[in-house]
C-alpha positions in Angstrom: -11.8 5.4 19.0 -9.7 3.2 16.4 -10.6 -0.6 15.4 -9.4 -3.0 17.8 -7.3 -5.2 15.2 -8.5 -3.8 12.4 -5.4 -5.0 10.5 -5.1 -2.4 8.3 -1.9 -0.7 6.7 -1.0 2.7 8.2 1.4 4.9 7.6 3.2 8.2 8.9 5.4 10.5 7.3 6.2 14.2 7.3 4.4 16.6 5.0 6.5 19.6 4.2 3.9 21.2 2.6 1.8 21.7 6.0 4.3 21.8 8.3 3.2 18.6 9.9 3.1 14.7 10.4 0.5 13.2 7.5 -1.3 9.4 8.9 -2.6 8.0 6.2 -4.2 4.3 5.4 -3.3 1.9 2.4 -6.8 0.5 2.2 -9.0 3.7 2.3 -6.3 6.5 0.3 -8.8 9.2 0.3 -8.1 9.6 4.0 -5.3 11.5 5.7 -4.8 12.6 9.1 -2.6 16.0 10.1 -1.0 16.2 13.4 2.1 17.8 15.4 3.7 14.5 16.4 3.9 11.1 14.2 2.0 9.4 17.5 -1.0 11.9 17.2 -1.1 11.3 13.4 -1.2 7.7 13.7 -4.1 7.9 16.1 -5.7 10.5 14.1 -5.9 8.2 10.8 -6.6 5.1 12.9 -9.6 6.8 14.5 -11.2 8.3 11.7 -10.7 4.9 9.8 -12.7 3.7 12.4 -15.6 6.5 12.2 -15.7 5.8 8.4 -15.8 1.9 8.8 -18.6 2.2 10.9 -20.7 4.9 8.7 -20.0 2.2 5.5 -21.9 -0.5 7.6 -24.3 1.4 8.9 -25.2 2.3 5.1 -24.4 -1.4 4.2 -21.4 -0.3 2.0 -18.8 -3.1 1.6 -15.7 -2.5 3.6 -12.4 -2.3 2.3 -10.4 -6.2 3.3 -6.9 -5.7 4.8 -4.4 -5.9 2.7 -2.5 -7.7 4.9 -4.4 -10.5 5.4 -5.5 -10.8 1.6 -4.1 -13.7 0.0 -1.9 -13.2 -3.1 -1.0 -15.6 -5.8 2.7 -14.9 -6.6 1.4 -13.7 -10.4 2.1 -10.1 -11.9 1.5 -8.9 -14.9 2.9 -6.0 -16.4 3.9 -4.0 -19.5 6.9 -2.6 -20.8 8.2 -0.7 -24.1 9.2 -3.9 -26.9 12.8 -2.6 -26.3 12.9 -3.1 -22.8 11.5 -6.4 -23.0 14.6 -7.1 -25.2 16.7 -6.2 -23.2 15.7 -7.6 -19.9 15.3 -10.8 -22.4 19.0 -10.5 -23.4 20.4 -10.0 -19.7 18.1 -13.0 -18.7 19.9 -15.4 -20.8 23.5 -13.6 -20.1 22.8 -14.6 -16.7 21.6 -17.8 -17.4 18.0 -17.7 -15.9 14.2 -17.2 -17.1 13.3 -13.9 -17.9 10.4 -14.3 -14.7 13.8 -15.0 -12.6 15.4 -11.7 -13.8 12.4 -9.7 -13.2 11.5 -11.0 -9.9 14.9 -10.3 -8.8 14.6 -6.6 -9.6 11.4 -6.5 -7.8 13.0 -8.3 -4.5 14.1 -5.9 -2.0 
């Protein structure tokens, strides 16, 4: 039986390689459910997300937090090749903005 509001992130989607519909969870990756219809492979992740959840405080194992209701400062950090960073620096002051501007515009969807 699945987690009454258990908040986590789920996801279906089809798996050509077995023929069928994968679930899988965000918070716990290592799981993955297979199934005939997306409905059954959503209930399948959701359930054995459960089973686990309840094994990991049963052995007093911390338990994953939701990444949904995390909260999240706004910063990110990454690293690119010198070149790139020229050139995103270059296009940044074309367009007459901060180089953080530029970049979080490309990561906007």
């Amino acid at each position: 039986m699945a987690i009454k509001n258990d908040h986590y992130t789920y996801r279906v989607t089809w798996s050509s390689d077995d023929d069928e519909y994968v679930g899988l969870c965000a918070e716990l990756p290592i799981l993955s459910w297979l199934a005939k219809t997306p409905e059954s492979a959503l209930k399948g992740i959701r359930d054995i997300v459960a089973d686990v959840i309840e094994d990991m405080k049963n052995n007093k194992e911390k338990i994953p937090e939701s990444i949904a209701i995390k909260n999240y400062s706004g910063k990110f950090m990454g690293r690119v090749p010198p070149d790139v960073h020229r050139e995103l620096a270059i296009k940044a002051a074309e367009a007459g903005v901060s180089l953080n501007r530029l970049a979080s515009s490309k990561f906007s969807y």
